[in-house]
C-alpha positions as a printed Julia matrix, in Angstrom:
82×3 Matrix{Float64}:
 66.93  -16.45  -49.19
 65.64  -16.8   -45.5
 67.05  -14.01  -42.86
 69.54  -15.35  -40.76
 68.62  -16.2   -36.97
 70.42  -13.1   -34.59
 71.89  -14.13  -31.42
 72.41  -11.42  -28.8
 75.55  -13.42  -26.64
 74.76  -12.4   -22.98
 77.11  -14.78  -20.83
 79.69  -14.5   -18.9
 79.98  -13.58  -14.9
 80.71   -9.73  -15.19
 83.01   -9.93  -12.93
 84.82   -6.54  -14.67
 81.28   -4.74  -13.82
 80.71   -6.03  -10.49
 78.18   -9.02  -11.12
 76.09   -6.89  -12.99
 75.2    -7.69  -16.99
 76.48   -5.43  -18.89
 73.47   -5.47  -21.59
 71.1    -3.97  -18.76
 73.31   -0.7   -18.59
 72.14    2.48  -20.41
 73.85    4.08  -22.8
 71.93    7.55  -23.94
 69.29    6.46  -22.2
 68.98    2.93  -23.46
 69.76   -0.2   -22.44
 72.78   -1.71  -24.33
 70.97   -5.47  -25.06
 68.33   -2.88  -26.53
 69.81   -1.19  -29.1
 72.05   -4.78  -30.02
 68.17   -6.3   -30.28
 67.32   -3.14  -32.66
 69.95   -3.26  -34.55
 69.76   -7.31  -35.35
 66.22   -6.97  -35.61
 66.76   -4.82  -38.53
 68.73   -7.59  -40.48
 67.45  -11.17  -38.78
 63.89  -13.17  -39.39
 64.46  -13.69  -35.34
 66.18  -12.88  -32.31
 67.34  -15.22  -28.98
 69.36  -14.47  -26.27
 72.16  -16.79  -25.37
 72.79  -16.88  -21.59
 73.0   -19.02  -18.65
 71.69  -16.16  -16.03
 68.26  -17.62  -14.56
 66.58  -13.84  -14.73
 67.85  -13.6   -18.4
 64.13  -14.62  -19.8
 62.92  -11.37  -18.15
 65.49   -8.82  -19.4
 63.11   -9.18  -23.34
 60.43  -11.36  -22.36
 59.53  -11.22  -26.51
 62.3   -13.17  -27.09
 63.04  -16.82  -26.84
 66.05  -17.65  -24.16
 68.59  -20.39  -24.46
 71.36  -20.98  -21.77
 74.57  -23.49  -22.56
 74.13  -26.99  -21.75
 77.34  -26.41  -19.52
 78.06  -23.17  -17.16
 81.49  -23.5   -18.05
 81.43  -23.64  -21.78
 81.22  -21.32  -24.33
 78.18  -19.59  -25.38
 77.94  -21.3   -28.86
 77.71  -24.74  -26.98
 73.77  -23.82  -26.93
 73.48  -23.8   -30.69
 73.79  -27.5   -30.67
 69.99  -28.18  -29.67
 68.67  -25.9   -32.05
């Protein structure tokens, strides 16, 4: 059986953390979209990040970036071009 595809969510306006994504905050020294990429890694045959920020293909450059089709919808909504 193939490894399913992991899908680290990063959308959203962070308006609770003052504009700021929350996965580029450390945590013990790490950042927090780190550890969620370490831990999928472990269990995934690959990893994209979901997210409509422009600057979100630089925060893993190794991994493939996908924003919604729509700024208002849901992150899911990008799993329809795959």
């Amino acid at each position: 059986m193939t490894a399913p595809i992991g899908a680290i969510v990063a959308g959203g306006e962070a308006m609770r953390f003052g504009g700021a994504p929350k996965g580029l905050r450390r945590v013990g020294g790490d950042r927090i979209i780190d550890r969620v990429a370490a831990a999928l890694g472990a269990t995934t045959s690959e990893l994209i990040i979901v997210s409509n920020a422009p600057e979100a293909t630089h925060w893993i450059p190794a991994f493939p970036h996908m924003a919604t089709y729509d700024p208002n919808a849901a992150a899911w909504s990008a799993f329809t071009r795959r």
